[in-house]
C-alpha positions as CSV (number, residue, x, y, z in Angstrom):
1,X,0.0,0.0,0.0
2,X,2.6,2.3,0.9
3,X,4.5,2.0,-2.8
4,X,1.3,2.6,-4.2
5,X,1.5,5.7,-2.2
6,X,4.6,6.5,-3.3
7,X,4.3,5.7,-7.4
8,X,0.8,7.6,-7.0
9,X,2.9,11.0,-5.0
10,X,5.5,10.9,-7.0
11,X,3.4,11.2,-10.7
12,X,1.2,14.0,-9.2
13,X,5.1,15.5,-8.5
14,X,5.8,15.3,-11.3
15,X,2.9,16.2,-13.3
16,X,2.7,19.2,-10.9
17,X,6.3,20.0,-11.9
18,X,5.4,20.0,-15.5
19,X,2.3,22.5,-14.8
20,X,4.5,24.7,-13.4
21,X,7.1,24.9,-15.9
22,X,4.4,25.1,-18.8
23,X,2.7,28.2,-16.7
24,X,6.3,30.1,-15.6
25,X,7.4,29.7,-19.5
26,X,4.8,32.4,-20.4
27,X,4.8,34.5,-17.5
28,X,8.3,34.6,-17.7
29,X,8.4,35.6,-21.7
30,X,5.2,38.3,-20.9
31,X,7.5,39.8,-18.4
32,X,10.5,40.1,-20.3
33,X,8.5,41.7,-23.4
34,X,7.1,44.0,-20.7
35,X,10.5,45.0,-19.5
36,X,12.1,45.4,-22.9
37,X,9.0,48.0,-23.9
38,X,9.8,49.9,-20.7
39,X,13.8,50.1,-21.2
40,X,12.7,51.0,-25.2
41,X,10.8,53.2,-23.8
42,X,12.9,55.5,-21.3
43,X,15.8,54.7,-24.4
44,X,13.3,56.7,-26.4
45,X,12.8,59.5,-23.6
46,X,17.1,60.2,-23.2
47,X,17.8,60.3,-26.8
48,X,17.3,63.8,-28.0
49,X,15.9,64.5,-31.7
50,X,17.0,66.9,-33.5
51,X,14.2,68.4,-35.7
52,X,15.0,69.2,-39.4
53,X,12.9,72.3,-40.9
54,X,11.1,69.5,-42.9
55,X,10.0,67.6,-39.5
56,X,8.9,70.7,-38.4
57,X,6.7,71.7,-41.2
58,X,5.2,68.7,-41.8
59,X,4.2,68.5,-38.2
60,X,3.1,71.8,-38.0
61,X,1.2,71.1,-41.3
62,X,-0.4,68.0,-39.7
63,X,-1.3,69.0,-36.2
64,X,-2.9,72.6,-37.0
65,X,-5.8,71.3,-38.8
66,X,-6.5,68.9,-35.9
67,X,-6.6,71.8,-33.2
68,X,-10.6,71.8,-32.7
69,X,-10.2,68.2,-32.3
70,X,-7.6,68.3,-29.8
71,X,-9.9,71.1,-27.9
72,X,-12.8,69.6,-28.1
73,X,-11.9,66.7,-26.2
74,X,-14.1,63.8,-27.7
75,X,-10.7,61.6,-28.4
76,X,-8.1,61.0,-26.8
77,X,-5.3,63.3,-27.6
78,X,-2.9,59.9,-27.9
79,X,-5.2,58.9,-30.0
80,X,-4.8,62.3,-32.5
81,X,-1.4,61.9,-32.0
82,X,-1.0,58.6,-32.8
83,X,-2.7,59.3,-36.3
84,X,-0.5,62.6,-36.9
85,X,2.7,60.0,-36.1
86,X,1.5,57.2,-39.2
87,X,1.6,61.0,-41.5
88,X,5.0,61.6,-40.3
89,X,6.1,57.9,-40.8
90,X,4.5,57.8,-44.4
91,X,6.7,60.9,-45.1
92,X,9.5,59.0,-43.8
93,X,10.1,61.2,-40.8
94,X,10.3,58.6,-37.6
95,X,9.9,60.1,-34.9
96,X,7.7,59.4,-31.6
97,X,4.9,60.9,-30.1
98,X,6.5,62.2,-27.3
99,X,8.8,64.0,-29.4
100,X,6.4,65.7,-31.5
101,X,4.5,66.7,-28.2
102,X,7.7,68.0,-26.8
103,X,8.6,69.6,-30.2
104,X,5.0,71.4,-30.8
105,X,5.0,72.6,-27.2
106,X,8.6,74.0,-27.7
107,X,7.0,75.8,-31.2
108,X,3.8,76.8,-29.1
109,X,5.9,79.0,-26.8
110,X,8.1,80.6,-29.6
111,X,4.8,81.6,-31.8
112,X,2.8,84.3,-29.9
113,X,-0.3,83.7,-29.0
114,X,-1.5,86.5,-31.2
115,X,-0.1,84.6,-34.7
116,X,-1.6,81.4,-33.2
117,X,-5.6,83.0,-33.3
């Protein structure tokens, strides 16, 4: 009785063993992905970008007509600027959206309010 024991402790063991490597496998992946997008992520914050005049148009160009929608308030604004970043990509200008926010802030305080209206 007691080797039956045993054969019967030792498979539940060892299918519990398997379980857990089959569960850890993904966790383990999900939270490596996760980790990579973060360090991507504050790479992509310390790296400065330097704006050509042709970034700068373009942006300009793209984001002005979208002001009413970026006041009004109905979408999300990283929703607006995720669209304005495909335009920039499809003019082969790659650049992320918080660099164009930081760059059309930085052009919002040089223009005077009074050009803006």
């Amino acid at each position: 009785m007691l080797r039956r024991l045993s054969k019967v402790s030792t498979k539940i063991q060892s299918t519990s063993t398997n379980l857990h490597n089959h569960i850890d496998m993904p966790t383990t992946s999900v939270a490596a992905n996760e980790r990579q997008e973060t360090e991507s992520t504050c790479i992509e914050k310390s790296i400065p970008h330097f704006w050509t005049d042709a970034e700068e148009r373009a942006l300009v160009h793209l984001r002005l007509p979208m002001e009413k929608e970026f006041n009004k308030g109905e979408k999300a604004h990283s929703t607006l600027w995720g669209r304005i970043k495909v335009e920039m990509f499809k003019l082969n200008f790659d650049v992320s959206v918080t660099q164009m926010i930081n760059k059309w802030n930085t052009l919002k305080k040089k223009v005077p309010q009074s050009v803006r209206q």
